[in-house]
N, C-alpha and C positions, 0 to 999 in steps of 0.2 A: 504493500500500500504506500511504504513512503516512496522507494522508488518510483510509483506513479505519480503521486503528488508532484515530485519533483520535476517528472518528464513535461506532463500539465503547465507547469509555471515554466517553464523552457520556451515550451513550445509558444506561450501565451506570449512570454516575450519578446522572442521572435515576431511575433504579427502585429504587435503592438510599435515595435523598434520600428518595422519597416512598410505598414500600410501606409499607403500615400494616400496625398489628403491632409495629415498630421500637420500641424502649427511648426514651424522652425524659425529658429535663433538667424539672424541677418550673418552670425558667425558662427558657422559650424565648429561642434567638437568634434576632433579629426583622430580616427582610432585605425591603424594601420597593424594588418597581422598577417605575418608572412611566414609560412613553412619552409621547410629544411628538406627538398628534394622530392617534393609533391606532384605526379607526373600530370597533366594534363587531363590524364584518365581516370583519377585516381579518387573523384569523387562523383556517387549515383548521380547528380546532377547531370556532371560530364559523361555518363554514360557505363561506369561500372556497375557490370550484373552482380556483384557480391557483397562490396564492401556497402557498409551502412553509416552514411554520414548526415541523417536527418535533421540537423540543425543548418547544415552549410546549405543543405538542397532547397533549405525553407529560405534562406537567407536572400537565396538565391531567385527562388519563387518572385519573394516577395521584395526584389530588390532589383538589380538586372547584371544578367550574366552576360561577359564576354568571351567571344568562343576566338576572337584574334588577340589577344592577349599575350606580348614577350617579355621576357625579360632580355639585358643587354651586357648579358654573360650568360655562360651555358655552364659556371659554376658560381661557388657562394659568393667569395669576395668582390670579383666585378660587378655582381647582379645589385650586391646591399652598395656599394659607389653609386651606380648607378642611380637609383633609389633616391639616397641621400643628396645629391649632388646636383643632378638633374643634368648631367655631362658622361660620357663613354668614360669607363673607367680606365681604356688605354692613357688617358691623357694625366692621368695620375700613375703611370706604370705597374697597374694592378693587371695584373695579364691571368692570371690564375691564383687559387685560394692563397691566403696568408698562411706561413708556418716558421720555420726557426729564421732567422738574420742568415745563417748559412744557405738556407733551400732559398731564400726571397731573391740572395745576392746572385745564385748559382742561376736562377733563373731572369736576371733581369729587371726587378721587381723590386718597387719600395718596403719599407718597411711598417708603413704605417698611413693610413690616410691623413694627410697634413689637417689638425685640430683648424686651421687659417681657410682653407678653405668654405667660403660660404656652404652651407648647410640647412636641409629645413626643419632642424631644431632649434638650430639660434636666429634662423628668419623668423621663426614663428616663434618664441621668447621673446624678442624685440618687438613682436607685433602684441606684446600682451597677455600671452599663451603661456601656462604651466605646462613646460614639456618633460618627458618620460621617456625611458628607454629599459625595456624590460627582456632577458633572454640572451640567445645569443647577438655577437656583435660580430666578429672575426673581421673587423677592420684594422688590425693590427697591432692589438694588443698580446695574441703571443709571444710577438717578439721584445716585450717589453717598452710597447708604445702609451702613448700619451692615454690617462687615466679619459674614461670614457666620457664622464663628465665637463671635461674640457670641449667637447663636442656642441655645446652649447643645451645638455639636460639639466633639469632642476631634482631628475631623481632616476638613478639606475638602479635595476635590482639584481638580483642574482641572474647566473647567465654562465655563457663556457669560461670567464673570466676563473671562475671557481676550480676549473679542471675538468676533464671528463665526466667523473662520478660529483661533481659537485662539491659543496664545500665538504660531504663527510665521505666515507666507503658504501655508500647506502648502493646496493647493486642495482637499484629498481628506480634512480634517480633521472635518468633521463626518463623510462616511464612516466613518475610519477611528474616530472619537471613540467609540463604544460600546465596542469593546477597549479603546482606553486608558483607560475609566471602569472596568471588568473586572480590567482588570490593576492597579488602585489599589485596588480593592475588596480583591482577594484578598491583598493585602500586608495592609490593614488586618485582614482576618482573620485572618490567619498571627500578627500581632503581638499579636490579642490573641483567640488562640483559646482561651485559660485561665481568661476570666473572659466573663460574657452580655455580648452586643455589639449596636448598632444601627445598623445596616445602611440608607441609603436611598440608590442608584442612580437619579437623574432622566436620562435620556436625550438627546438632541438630534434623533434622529429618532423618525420619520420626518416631521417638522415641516421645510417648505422652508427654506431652498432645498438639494435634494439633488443630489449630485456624487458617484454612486458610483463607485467603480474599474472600470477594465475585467475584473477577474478576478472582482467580485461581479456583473456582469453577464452573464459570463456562461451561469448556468442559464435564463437567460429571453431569451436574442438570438431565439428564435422569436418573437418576440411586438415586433420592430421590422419594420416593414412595408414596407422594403426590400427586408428577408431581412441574411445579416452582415454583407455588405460596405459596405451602407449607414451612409452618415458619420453620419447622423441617430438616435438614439436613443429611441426610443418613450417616452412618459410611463409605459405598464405597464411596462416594464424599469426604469427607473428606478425607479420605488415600489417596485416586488415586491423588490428586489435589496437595495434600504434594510433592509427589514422582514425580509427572507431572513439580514440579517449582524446584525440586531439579537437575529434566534432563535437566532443561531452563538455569540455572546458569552452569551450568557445559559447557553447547555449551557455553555461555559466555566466560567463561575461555578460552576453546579453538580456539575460535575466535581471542582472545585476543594475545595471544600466535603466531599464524599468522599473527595476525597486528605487533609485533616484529621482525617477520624472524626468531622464533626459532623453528619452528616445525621440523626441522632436528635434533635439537638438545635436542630432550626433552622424556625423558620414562616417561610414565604414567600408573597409578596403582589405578585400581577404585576397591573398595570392599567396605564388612560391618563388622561392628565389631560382629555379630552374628546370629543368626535367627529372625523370628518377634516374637510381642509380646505375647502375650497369652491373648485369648479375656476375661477371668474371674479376670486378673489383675486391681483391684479398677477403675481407671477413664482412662485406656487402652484401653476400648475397640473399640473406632472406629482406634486403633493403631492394634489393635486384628485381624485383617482381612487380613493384609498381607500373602504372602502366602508361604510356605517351600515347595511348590513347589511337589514331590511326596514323599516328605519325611515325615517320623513319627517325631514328637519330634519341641518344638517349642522352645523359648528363655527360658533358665536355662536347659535345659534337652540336655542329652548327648548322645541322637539318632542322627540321621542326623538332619531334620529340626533346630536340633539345634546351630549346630556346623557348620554347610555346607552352604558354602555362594557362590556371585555373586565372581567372580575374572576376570579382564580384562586387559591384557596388550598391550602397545601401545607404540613403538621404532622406528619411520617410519627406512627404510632400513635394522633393524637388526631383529625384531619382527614381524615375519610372516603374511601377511595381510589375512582377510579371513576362519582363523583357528579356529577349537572346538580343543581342547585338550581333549579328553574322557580318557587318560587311566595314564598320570602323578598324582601323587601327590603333590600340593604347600600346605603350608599353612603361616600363620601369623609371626608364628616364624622363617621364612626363609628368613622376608626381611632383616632384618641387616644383614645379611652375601654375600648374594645375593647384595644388591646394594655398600656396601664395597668394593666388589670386583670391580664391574660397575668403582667404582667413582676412585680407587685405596686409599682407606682409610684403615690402618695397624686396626687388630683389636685385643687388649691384648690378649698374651699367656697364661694371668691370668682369662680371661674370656670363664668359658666352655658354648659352644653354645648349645644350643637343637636343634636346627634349620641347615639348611644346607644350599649351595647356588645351589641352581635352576635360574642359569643364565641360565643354558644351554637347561634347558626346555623351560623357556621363551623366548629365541631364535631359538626354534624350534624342539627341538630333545624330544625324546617319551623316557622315563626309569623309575624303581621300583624307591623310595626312598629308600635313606640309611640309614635312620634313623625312628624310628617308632614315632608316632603320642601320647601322653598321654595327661588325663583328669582327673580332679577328681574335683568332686560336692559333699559339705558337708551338703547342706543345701535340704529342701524341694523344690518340685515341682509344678508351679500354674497348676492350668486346669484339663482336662482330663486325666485317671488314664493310658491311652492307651498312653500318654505323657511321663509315669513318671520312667523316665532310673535307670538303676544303678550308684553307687556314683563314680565309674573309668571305665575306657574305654582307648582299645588301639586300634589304627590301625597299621597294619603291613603287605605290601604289598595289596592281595585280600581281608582278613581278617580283621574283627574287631571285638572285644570280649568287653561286658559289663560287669559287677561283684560287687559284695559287696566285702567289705575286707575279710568277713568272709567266701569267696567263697558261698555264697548264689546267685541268681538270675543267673546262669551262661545262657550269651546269645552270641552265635556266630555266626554270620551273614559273608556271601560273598558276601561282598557289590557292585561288578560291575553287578553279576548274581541278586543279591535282595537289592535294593539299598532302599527302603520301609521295610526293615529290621519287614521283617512280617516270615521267614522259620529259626527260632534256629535252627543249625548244630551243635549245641554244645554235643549231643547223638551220634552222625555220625562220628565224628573228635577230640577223645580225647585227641590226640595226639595236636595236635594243639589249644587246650584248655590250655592242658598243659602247654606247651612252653608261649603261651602268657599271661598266668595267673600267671607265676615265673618273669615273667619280669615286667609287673604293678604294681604286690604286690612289689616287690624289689623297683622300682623306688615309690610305695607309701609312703612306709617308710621311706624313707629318708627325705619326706616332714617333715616341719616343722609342733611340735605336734599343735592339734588345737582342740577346740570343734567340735562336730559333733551333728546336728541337730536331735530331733529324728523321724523325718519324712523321713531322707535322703535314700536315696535306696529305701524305699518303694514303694508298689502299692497295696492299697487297696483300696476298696470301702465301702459305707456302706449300703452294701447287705440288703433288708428287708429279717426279719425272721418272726417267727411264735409268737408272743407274748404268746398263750399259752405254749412254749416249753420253753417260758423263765420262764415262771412261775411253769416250770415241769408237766405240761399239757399231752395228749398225743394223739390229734385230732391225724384223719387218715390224711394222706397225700392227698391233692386235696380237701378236704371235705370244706363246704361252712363254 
């Protein structure tokens, strides 16, 4: 019974958060929550037969989902730049995740996102905003970078800062870490529910290595291939179970949110920082099963799966209840400018954006972007060779073109028509190769110089061949 009670008042809140219609504040409270490897597919909304995420689907209902949605990395640290910044995170030499001063230097790579750089938690602080930061950050603080709070938040709470397992040995602590993120959230809200506040919630899963509890596992023990008594626990239990208590805390949240009277007052912005993970990545692989949904390309690769994530927003009165978006473009680097605008926060004339503000998509209206979409991956590709993109990529309008620098692998896909980016039109439309191949290579170079992996770009396999033709043999072909 109380379990139902509780699901009840979830659920209530949910409809309540995001029927439109609802009264709203001239400045929205701005609550940003973003997963940790979330594949596109990865919630019923988006089209999983298994997994159960009945608050995100409601969220989603009753708010409007975008099914063009990227982020501008295809792993964590470029994606959260991007986010933050509202600029390519190449242009900060953030090329792949952060880890020791040794791996950052070895690759290229700073050390830490410059605290100087404009950001939309000290734009929105200066505009009047109590800002927050809750969860992980992996902007640079591994390596012994500038204390998060210099970032321009008024409150950080626990997060990977802590270590893997958190500040104690608790095994069950990324588990359980999405409520304790939740439950800091909503203190920070309570305390400063009297003035506009900025909210961002980074997650810890469903990003390996996951150790769920036995009680979030289980609604999906059918799905270990035992049956229950089996000591062994399925990779689908496992993942679904993550993603299942990650949906549980979030209806939390916005329950919680209801219990204040702000649901009028509040935009909400659920996505992932990129595709899922790749089942051949070392101790990944029950993280490996998420799904990208119909797309090629999974986390580090610069096809869709990789880049192409969950996006949902929720404005009750001003954000369309009800809505699929099929034909806008948002991505990652459009929230700083985009909620700038929302909050009325000035953003320096010295700050060139990459990013644009899609307020007005997210409040309902259908248009091209004005600006194109770029990528560029220097390093190697785990998994499957059918994964493994080219090192730049642009989207532009219908269009998106892959490439090597040295104009090698040219691949040009019409991603509304082939969104599985399985039919190269790059033979068909050279004209359009063109154009977008002068403006990636122009915007590559500017990047900051860096190593380049030498796996990057490629796709090979290791074909068997004929060991007598390597020895200059000359069997007939077929012959035993």
């Amino acid at each position: 019974m109380k379990k139902t009670i509780e699901t009840l008042s979830i659920v209530a809140a949910i409809l309540g958060l995001c029927s439109a219609g609802s009264p709203a504040a001239e400045r929205p409270n701005i609550v940003l929550i973003l997963a940790d490897d979330l594949g596109w597919g990865d919630l019923g909304c988006y089209g999983h037969p298994h997994l159960k995420t009945p608050n995100l689907d409601r969220l989603a209902k009753h708010g409007t989902q975008f099914t063009h949605c990227y982020m501008n990395g295809s792993v964590c640290s470029p994606s959260r730049c991007a986010l933050f910044t509202g600029q390519f995170p190449a242009r900060h030499r953030i090329h792949g995740h952060y880890a020791t001063r040794e791996q950052n230097e070895a690759r290229g790579m700073s050390n830490w996102l410059d605290p100087d750089v404009p950001n939309v938690a000290r734009l929105l602080k200066r505009a009047g905003y109590a800002t927050a930061h809750i969860g992980k950050w992996h902007l640079g603080n591994n390596a012994g970078g500038p204390a998060t709070e210099r970032y321009g938040f008024d409150f950080v709470g626990t997060g990977e800062r802590d270590g893997p397992n958190g500040p104690t040995d608790d095994p069950h602590f990324r588990a359980r870490s999405t409520a304790l993120f939740v439950d800091e959230g909503l203190r920070f809200i309570e305390q400063n529910k009297d003035q506009p506040f900025y909210l961002q919630i980074w997650t810890l899963v469903p990003h390996a290595t996951l150790r769920p509890t036995d009680e979030q596992m289980k609604p999906y023990v059918r799905f270990r291939s035992g049956g229950e008594d089996f000591p062994h626990r399925s990779a689908a239990e496992i993942f679904y179970a993550s993603v299942t208590d990650l949906d549980t805390q979030i209806g939390r949240l916005m329950a919680g949110l209801e219990k204040l009277g702000l649901t009028s007052q509040t935009l909400i912005f659920f996505s992932s920082d990129n595709g899922p993970e790749d089942i051949h990545v070392g101790n990944a692989g029950h993280s490996g099963i998420g799904s990208a949904g119909p797309f090629r390309g999974r986390k580090r690769s610069l096809y869709e799966g990789g880049v192409r994530v969950p996006g949902i927003v929720c404005w009750p009165g001003h954000v369309p209840a009800e809505r699929v978006e099929n034909e806008s473009v948002i991505a990652g680097v459009d929230w700083l400018p985009t909620v700038c605008r929302l909050a009325g926060a000035t953003i320096p004339s010295t700050h060139a954006l990459d990013g644009e503000d899609v307020g007005d998509v997210m409040l309902g209206q259908s248009r091209t972007r004005a600006k194109p979409l770029m990528w560029e991956w220097r390093f190697g590709i785990a998994g499957e060779v059918f994964h493994h993109s080219p090192m730049v990529a642009i989207r532009d309008g219908r269009w998106k073109l892959l490439m090597n620098p040295n104009r090698s692998r040219l691949e040009l896909y019409d991603i509304p028509r082939d969104p599985t980016e399985l039919s190269n039109e790059a033979e068909r439309e050279p004209e359009v190769v063109e154009r977008l191949a002068s403006r990636v290579l122009a915007w590559q170079k500017e990047l900051p110089a860096g190593p380049v992996q030498a796996t990057a770009g490629r796709r090979e396999y290791p074909w068997p061949s004929d060991s007598r033709s390597r020895r200059g043999g000359a069997g007939a072909k077929g012959s035993p």
